[in-house]
C-alpha positions as CSV (number, residue, x, y, z in Angstrom):
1,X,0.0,0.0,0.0
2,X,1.7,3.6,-1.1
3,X,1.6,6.8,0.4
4,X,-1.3,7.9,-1.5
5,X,-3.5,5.1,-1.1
6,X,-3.3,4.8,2.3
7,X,-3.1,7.9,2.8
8,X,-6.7,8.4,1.1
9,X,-7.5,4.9,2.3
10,X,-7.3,6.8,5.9
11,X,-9.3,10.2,4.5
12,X,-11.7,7.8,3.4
13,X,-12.3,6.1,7.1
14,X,-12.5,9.9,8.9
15,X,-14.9,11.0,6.3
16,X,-17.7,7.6,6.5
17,X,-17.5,8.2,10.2
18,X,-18.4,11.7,10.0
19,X,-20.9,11.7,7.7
20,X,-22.7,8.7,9.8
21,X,-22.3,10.9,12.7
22,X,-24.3,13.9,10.7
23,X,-21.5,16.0,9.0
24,X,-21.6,17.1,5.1
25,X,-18.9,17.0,3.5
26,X,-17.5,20.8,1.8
27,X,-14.2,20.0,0.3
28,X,-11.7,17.5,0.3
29,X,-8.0,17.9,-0.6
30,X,-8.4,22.0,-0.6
31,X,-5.3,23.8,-1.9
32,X,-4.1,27.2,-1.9
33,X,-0.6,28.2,-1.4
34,X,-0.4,27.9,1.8
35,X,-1.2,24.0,2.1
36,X,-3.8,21.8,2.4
37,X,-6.9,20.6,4.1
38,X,-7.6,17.1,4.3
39,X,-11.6,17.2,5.2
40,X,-14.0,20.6,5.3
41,X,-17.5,19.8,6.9
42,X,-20.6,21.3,8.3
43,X,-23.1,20.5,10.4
44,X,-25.5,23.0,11.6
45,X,-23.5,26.0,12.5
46,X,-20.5,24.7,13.0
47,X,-17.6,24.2,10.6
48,X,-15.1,21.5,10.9
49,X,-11.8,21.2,9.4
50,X,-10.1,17.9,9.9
51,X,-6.0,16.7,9.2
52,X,-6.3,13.3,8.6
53,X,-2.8,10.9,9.7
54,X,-3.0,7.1,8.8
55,X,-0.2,5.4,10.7
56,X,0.9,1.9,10.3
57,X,1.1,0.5,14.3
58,X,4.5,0.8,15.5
59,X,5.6,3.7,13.4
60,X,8.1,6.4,15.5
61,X,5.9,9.3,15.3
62,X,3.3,8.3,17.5
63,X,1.0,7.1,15.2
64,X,0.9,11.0,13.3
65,X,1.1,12.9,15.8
66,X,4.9,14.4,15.3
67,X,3.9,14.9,11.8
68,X,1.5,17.8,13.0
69,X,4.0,19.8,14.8
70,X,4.1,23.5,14.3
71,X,5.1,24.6,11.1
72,X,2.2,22.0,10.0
73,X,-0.3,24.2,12.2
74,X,1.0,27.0,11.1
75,X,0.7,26.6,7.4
76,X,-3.0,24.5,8.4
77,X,-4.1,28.4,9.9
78,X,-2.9,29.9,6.9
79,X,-5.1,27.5,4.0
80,X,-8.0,27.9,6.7
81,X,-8.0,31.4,6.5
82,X,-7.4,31.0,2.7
83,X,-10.5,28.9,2.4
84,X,-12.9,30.9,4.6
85,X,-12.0,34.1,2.4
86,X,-13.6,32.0,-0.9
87,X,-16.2,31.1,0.9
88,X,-17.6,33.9,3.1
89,X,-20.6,32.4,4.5
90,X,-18.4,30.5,6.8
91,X,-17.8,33.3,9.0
92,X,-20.8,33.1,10.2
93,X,-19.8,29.5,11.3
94,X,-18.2,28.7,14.4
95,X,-14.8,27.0,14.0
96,X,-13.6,23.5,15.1
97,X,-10.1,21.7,13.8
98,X,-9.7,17.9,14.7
99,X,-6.8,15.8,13.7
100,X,-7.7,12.2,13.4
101,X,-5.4,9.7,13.6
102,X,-6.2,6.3,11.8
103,X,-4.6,3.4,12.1
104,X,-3.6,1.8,8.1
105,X,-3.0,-1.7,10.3
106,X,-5.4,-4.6,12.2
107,X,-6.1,-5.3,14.7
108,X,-6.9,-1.9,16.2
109,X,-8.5,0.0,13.5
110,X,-10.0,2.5,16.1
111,X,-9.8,6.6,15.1
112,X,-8.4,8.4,17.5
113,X,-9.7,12.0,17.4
114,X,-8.0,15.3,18.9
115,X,-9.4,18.6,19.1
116,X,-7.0,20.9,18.1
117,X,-7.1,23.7,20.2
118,X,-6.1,27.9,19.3
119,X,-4.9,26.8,15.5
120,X,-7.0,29.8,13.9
């Protein structure tokens, strides 16, 4: 399994979850030049952006967490600024970022979701 496959293998996961649990899907894979985001959602009034990490189990960074460090948030700030300004409703939205962390390998193949906290 590459990179990209798993890699959208793991998108994939975050997203079926989240739509079960009520969220509609805005974009996926946004660019600008600032980066990119993974998952844009909404539900209600709310607005959720989501950095997706699949991890084979007993990888060194903690499963994808060392790949978000701060540069990473950084830049993630910058594209979510980028993307609010094409799309003006969305500041009428309130904001939420979540990194989800999936695992690419059995047996656990549980997401492990973190609110990411003062990004934007």
């Amino acid at each position: 399994m590459g990179c990209q496959c798993s890699g959208g293998w793991a998108e994939q996961q975050a997203l079926q979850q989240l739509e079960a649990q009520g969220w509609r899907l805005l974009d996926r894979n946004w660019h600008c030049r600032w980066g990119e985001l993974d998952l844009v959602l909404e539900r209600q009034q709310l607005l959720l952006v989501v950095e997706v990490k699949g991890r084979r189990t007993g990888h060194h960074d903690r499963h994808g967490l060392d790949a978000f460090h701060s540069a990473k948030r950084r830049r993630m700030a910058r594209a979510i600024s980028c993307w609010r300004a094409v799309h003006p409703a969305s500041a009428e939205q309130l904001l939420r970022v979540k990194l989800a962390l999936v695992p690419l390998t059995a047996p656990c193949r549980t997401i492990r979701w973190i609110d990411v906290e003062r990004l934007c």
